[in-house]
N, C-alpha and C positions, 0 to 999 in steps of 0.2 A: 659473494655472500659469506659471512662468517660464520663460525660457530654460536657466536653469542647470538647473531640475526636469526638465527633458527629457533635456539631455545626461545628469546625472546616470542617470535612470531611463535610458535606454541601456546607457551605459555599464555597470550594473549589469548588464543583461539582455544583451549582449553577454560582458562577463567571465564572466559565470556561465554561458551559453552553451557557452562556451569551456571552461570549466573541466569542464564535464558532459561535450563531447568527449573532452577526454585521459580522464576515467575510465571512457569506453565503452570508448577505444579500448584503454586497459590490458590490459581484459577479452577484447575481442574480436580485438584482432591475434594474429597466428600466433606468432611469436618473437621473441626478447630484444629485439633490436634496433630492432622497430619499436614495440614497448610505449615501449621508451625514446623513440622520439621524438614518442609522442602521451603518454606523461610529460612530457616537457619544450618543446615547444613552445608548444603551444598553451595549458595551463596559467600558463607567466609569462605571456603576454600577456592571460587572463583574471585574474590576478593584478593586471598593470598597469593594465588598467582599471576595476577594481573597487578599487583603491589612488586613481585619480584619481578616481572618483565621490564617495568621502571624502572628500578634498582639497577637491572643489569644492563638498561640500555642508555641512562644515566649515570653513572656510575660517581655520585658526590657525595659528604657528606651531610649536605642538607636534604638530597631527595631523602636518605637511605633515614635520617635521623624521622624524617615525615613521615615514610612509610613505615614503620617501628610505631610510630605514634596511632598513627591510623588501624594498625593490625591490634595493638594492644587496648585500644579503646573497644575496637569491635569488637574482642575474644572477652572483653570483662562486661560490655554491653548485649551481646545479641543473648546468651544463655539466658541471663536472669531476665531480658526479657521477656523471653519465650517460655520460659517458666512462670513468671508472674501471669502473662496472659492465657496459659494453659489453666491454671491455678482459678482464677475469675471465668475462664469459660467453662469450667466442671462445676463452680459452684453456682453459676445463673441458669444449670440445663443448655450450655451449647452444645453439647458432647455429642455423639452418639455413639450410646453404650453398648450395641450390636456389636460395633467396630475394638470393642475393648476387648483383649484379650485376657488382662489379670486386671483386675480393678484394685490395688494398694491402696488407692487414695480413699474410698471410699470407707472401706477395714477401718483406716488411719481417726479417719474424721467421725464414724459410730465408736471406737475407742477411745477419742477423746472427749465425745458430746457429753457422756456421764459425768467427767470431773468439772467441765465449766460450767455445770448446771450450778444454779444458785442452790443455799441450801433449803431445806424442807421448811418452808412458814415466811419465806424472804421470798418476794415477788422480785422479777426480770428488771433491772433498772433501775431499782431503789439502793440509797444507799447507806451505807453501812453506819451503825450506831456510832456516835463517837461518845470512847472513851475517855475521860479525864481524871 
């Protein structure tokens, strides 16, 4: 057995590891928020190593140009997902705000509720006089 069969066999039993936590943890955390980040943490990194187990035990430039492809989609996809559904599940009440340690977003959104209020005598929806 070689050195590379080892790392590989790692790496594999690491990523997959890894990957079997975030889908425990989907399961079994309490609320939105922390599903999301045993979604996303721990999953790219059992992604990324189970991408370089490939790499190392194919060793070509199509797997390696693939897995590149694949690492880079997911590092520019899984964040802003997980952001955008974090984002929608504090604004419909999925949250639970027990669980919250600093609340920012909340601050963020009474700070900026005053400026998109319409102004004073202009009802929600209606629109704007036009000038000519």
């Amino acid at each position: 057995m070689s050195p590379t069969d080892v790392v590989v066999a790692v790496a594999v039993l690491v990523g997959g590891f890894l990957s079997l936590a975030a889908g425990i943890g989907i399961l079994r955390f309490p609320d939105v928020l922390t599903r999301l980040h045993a979604a996303t943490k721990p999953q790219v990194l059992g992604l990324a190593l189970v991408l370089l187990a490939i790499v190392l035990r194919v060793p070509t430039w199509g797997v390696a140009s693939t897995a590149v492809l694949v690492m880079t989609f997911q590092l520019l996809t899984q964040p802003m997902t997980a952001h955008m559904l974090g984002r929608s599940a504090y604004r419909t009440a999925h949250v639970r705000r027990d669980l919250l340690i600093e609340d920012d977003l909340e601050r963020d959104i009474e700070a900026h509720a005053d400026e998109s209020a319409p102004p004073d005598g202009v009802e929600e929806g209606a629109k704007p006089p036009v000038v000519e």
